[in-house]
N, C-alpha and C positions, 0 to 999 in steps of 0.2 A: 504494500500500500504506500505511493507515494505522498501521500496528506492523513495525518492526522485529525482524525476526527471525530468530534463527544458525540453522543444519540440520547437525546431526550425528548421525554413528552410522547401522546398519541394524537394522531389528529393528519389534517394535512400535511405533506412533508413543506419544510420550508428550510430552505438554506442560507445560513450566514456568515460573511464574507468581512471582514475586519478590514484597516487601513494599513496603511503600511509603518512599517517596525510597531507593531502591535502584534495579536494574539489572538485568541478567540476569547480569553479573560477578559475581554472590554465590553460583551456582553453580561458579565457579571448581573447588572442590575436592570436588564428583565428577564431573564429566562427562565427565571420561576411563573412568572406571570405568561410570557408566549407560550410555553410547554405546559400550561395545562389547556390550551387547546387546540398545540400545531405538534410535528413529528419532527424536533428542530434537528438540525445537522450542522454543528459547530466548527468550521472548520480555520485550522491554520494552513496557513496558506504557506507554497513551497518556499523554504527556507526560514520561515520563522515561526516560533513555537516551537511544538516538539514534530513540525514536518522537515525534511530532505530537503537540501535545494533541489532544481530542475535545473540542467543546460542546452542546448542555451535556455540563459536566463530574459525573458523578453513578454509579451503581453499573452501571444498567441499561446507559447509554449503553457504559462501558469493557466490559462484559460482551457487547455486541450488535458491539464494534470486535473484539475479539477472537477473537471464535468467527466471524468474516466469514475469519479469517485462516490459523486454524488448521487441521487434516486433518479429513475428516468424520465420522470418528468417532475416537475416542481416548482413553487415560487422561490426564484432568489433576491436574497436580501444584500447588498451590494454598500458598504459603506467608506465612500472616498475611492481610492485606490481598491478596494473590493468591491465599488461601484463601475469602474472601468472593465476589470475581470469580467464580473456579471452581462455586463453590455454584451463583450465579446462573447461570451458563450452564447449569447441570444441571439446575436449574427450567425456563429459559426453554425449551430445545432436548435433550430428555434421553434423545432417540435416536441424539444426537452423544456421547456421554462415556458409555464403556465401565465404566470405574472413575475413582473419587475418591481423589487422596491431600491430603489436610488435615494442614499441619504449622503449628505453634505457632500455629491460627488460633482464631477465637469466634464463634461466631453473635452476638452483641452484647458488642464490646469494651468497653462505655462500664458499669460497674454503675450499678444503679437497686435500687429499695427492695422491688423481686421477682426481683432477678439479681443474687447478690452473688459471681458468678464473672467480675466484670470486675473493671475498676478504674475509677479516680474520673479524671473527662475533665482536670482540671488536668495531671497526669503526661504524657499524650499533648502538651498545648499546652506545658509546659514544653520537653517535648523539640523541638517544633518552632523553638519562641525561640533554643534551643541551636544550630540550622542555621540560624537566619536572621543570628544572631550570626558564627558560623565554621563553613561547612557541611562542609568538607574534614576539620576537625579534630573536630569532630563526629561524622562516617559515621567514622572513623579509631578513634575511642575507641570506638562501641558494636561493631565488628568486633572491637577488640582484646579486650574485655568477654567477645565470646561465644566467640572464640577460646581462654580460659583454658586450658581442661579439653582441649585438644588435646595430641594428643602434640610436633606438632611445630606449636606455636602461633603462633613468632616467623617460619618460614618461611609460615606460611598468610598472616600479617597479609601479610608481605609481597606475597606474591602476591597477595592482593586490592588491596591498596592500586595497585599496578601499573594491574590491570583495570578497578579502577573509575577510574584516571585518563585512561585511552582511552576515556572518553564523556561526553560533557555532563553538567554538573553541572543537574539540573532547576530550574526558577525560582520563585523564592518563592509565585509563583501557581500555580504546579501542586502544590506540596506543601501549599499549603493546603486546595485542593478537594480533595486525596485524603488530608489529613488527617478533612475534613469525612463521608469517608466512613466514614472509622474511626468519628467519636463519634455519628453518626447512626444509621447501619446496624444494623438486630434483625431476624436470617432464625429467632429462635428459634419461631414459627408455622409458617415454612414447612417445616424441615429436617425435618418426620416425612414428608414428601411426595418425599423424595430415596431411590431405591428402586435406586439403583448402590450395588453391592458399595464400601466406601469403608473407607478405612485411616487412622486417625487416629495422626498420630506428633507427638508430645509432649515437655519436656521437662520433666522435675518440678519444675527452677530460674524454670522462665519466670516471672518476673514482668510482663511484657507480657500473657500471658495465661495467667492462672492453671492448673493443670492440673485443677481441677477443674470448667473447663467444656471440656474434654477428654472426663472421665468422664461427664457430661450428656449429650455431644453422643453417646456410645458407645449409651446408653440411649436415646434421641430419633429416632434415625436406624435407617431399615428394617434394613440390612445392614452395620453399622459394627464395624470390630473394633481394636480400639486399643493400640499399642505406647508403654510412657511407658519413655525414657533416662533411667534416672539419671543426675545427675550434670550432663545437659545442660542449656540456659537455652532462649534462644526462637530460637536458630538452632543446632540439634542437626546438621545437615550440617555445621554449621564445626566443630562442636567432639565431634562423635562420628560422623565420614564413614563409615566403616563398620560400623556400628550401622546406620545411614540406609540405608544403600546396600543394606546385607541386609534389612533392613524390606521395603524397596520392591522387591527383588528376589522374593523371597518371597510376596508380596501378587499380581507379575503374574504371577507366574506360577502360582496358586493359582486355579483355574478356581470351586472355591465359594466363598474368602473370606468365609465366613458365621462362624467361630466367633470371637468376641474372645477377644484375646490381653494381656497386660500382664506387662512385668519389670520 
């Protein structure tokens, strides 16, 4: 098995897809709440957590290790960098993925001088500088960051900080290749060819990825209908869990999912 992956709950299968230099520990604070009514599949993704890298290291290849793993049809849940993943299994295989859920993610994170709903590639390398520096204290601060706006903030930190220390910390070469996927990667061509029912959740804080290529991707995309949290930044499960949890509740269980939605 090239990916590591937990199995919980009964229900629809649904698959969940982390960011990059994360884990599947970042779902910590809902998956008591998703799994008592979906057949979640937690996965880390090649090279970090307790999965194997893949080589080549590249979008296609993590997207082809993936979907080798997961149930054969399913909704997957795609968050950032497991956002981009998820896309491309939906191009490559799009009679396996029933629905899309896309949270804090970009068809092209990197802006350029005809997409100024990214950001500028320096931000992304800084951040990586910052985990090459001190990687523990690093993942520790941007958790504590998005955790703010939680109700019970200082208890979530906790509990992550716990989870994510029961897995490998990834290696400087694998957060590089999957950083390389962030400032490379532009599915802004493809995504009008993605024709699954798809739920864009958003947080209006993110500054990882603007929320205004949120609203693009709502206009772009065949069947996309998008929720933006106030108040939230670019990991809205941590700091708005059920906000999240009803989103995503709500969406599968919505057999049209055709109308967009935004509060």
């Amino acid at each position: 098995m090239s990916c590591f992956i937990e199995i919980m709950g009964q229900g629809k299968p649904l698959v969940l897809l982390h960011g990059w230099a994360m884990n599947s520990a970042v779902w910590e604070r809902v998956v008591k709440r998703l799994s008592a009514n979906y057949r979640l599949f937690l996965v880390d993704l090649p090279g970090m957590g307790q999965s194997r890298p893949v080589y080549p290291y590249h979008l296609h290849s993590l997207a082809e290790t993936v979907a080798e793993e997961i149930p054969g049809v399913s909704t997957i849940l795609g968050w950032s960098l497991g956002g981009l993943i998820a896309q491309q299994i939906a191009l490559n295989q799009p009679d396996r993925v029933e629905k899309l859920i896309l949270v804090g993610t970009n068809p092209c994170f990197v802006s350029k001088p005809d997409w100024p709903h990214g950001i500028a590639a320096r931000h992304f390398e800084q951040f990586n500088q910052r985990f090459e520096q001190d990687f523990n204290a690093t993942l520790l601060n941007f958790l504590t960051l998005q955790c703010m706006h939680a109700k019970d903030a200082r208890a979530t930190v906790r509990q992550l900080r716990t989870a994510f220390a029961a897995k490998p910390t990834p290696t400087q070469e694998n957060l590089n290749q999957a950083l390389n996927i962030l400032l490379h990667t532009d599915l802004r061509e493809e995504v009008s060819r993605l024709f699954q029912p798809t739920l864009l959740i958003h947080g209006d804080r993110d500054t990882l990825a603007p929320v205004t290529a949120a609203h693009w991707l709502a206009m772009h995309m065949q069947r996309a209908q998008l929720r933006v949290i106030a108040g939230a930044a670019h990991a809205p499960f941590l700091s708005h869990a059920d906000a999240f949890c009803e989103s995503v509740e709500a969406f599968m269980a919505d057999d049209q999912a055709t109308q967009q939605v935004s509060s």
